[in-house]
C-alpha positions in Angstrom: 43.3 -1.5 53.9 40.6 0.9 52.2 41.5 1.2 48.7 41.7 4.4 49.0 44.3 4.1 50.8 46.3 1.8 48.9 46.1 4.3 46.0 47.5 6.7 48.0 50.7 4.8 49.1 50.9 3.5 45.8 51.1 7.0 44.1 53.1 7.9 46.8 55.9 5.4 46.5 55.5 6.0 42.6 56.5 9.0 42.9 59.6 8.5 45.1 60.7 5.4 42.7 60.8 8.1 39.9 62.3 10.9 41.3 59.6 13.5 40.8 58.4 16.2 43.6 54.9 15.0 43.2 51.9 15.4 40.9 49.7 17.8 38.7 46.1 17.1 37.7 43.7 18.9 35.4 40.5 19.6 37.0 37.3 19.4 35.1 34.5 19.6 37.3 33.8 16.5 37.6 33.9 13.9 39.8 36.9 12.1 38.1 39.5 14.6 38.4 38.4 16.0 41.8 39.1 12.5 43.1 42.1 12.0 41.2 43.8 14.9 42.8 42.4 14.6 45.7 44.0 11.1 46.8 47.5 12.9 44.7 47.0 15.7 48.1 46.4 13.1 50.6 50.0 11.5 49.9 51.7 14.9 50.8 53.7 15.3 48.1 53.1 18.5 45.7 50.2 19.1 44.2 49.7 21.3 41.5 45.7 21.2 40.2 45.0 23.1 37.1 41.6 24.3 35.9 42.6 24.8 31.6 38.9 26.5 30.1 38.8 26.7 26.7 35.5 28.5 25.7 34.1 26.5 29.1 30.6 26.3 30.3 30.6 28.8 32.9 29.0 25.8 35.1 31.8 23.3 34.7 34.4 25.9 35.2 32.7 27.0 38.7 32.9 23.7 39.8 36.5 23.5 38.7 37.5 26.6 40.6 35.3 25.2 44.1 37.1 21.8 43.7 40.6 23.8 43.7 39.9 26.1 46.4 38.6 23.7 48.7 41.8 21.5 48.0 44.4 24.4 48.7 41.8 24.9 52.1 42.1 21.2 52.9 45.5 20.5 51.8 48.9 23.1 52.7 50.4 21.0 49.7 48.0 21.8 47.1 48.6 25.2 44.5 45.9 26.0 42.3 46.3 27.3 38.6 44.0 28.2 35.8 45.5 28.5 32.6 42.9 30.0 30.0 43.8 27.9 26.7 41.0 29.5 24.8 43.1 31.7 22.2 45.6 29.1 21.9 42.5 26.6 20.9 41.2 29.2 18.6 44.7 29.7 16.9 44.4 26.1 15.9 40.8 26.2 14.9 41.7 29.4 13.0 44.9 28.1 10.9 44.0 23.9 10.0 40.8 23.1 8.6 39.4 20.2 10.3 35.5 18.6 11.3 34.0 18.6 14.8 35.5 15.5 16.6 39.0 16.3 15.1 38.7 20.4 17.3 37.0 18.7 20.2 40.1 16.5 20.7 42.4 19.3 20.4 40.7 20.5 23.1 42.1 17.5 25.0 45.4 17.5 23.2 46.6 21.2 24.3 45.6 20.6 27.7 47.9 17.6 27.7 50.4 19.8 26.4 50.1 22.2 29.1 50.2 19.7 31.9 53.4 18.5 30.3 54.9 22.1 30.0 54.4 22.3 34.1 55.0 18.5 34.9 58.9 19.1 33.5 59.2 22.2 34.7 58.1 21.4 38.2 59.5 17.9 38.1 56.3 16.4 38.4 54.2 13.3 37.6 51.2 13.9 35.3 47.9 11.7 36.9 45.3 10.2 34.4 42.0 11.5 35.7 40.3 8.2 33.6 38.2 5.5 35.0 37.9 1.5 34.6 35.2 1.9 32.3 36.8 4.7 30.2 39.8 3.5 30.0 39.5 -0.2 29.5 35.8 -0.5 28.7 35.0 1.6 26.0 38.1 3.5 25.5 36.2 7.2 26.1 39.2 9.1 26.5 41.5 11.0 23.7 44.5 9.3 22.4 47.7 11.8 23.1 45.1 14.0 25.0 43.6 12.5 28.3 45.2 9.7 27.5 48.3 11.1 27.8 49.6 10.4 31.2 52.2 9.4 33.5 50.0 7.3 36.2 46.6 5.7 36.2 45.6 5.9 39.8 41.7 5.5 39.3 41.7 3.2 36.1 40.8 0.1 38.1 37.9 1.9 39.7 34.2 1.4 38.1 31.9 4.8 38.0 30.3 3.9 40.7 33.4 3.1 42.9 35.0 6.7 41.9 31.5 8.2 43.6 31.6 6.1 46.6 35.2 7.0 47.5 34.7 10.4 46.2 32.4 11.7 49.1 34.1 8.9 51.6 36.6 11.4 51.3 34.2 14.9 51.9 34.7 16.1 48.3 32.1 18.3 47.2 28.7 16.8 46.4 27.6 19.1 43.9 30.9 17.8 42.0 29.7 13.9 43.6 26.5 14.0 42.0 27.6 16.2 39.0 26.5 14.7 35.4 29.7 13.2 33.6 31.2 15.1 30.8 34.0 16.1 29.1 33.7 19.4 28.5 35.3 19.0 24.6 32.1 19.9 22.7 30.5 23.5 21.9 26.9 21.9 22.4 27.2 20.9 26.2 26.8 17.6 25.2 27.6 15.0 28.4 29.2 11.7 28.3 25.5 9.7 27.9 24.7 12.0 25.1 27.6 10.7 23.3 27.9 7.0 24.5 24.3 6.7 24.5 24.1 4.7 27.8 24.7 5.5 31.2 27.6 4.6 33.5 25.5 2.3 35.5 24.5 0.3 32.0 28.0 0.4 30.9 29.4 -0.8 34.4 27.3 -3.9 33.7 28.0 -4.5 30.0 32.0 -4.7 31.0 31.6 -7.1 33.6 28.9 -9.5 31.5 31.1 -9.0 28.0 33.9 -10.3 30.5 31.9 -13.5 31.4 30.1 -14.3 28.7 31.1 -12.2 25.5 28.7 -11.4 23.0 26.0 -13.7 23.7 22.5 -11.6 24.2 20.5 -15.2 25.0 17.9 -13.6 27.6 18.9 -10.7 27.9 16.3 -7.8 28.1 15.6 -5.7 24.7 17.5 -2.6 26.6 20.7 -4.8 28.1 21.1 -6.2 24.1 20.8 -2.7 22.9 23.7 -1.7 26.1 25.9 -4.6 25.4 26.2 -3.7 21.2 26.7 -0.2 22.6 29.6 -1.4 24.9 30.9 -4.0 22.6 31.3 -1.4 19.7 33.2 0.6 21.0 35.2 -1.1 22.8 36.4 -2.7 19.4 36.4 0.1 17.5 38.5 1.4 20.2 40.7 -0.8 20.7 43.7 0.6 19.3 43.6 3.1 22.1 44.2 0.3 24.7 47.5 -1.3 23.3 51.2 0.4 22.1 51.4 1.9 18.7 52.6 -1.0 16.7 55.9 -1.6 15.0 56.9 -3.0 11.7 59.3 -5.6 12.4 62.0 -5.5 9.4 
């Protein structure tokens, strides 16, 4: 069986096991959430997508909107939203003083909330849009934001894997080939900007950290300088990866 299609019946029988209609996604524009929602269509069950901009590149927002409407095309169980958070966002940004990375999460965080707000009133689940590598590699996702889902369907899928099912399954290739990012930062900075390696690098520093740990013995100057990259943050984000802990008294 493809494994596409195992995530299908899997979300599918997820979904039956906990009662809920069926699923809503946020879509991004990239290739992440427009594969994530489209295996949540191809069980049948509601869909709801959800394009949230918040002061969003006009780009990234377009590709949002041609993601949805070829869904709702594609799929009779698919509805399409777009919720504009942008005054909501600026409310916040307006009333608590706070630095850069602390607004650019709260990007993530009220879009989470929104999600939420329709996933309870629709009796729905809320999918994780996050990949292996985000969210067991380097832990590039926002905790309570992103991160805050009901269901992982692609989190055991590598970059590369979410592209090669992506247009097995005739999504869009501008969205396919589309360079990662998320979208939280007023600079248009993408994911490689702030990681400072690519997918493709990071794909390979997961799987050798997993074999042989930290050792760099000959390793090229630019797979040493990947792997400290890789091994940084996922220990510096580590906290993301495990339950809040409790003080046993």
């Amino acid at each position: 069986m493809k494994k596409s299609s195992k995530i299908i019946k899997w979300l599918e029988q997820y979904s039956i096991q906990s009662k809920t209609q069926g699923f809503v996604i946020g879509v991004y524009g990239g290739v992440d959430s427009a594969l994530t929602s489209t295996l949540c269509a191809l069980t049948g069950k509601k869909t709801i997508v959800i394009s949230m901009p918040i002061h969003q590149d006009l780009n990234q927002h377009s590709l949002s909107i041609k993601h949805m409407e070829w869904l709702c095309s594609t799929f009779p169980n698919v509805e399409q939203k777009t919720i504009d958070l942008s005054n909501t966002y600026d409310t916040f940004k307006n009333t608590i003083e706070c630095n850069e990375l602390a607004l650019a999460n709260t990007h993530s965080r009220i879009r989470m909330v929104a999600l939420y707000m329709i996933a309870n009133t629709e009796n729905l689940l809320v999918a994780g849009t996050g990949n292996k590598v985000e969210d067991y590699g380097i832990g590039f996702f926002t905790k309570y934001g992103d991160g805050g889902v009901d269901l992982s369907p692609i989190a055991n899928l590598m970059k590369s894997e979410v592209r090669a099912m992506a247009k097995e399954l005739g999504i869009i290739n501008e969205i396919v080939n589309a360079i990662p990012t998320d979208g939280l930062w007023s600079d248009g900075r993408n994911d490689e900007d702030q990681i400072g390696a690519s997918y493709n690098d990071l794909e390979w520093a997961m799987e050798y950290y997993d074999k042989f740990g930290e050792n760099q013995n000959n390793l090229s100057e630019h797979q040493k300088n990947v792997l400290t990259i890789y091994v940084k943050r996922h220990k510096s984000n580590h906290h993301k990866l495990v339950s809040p802990p409790v003080c046993l008294v």
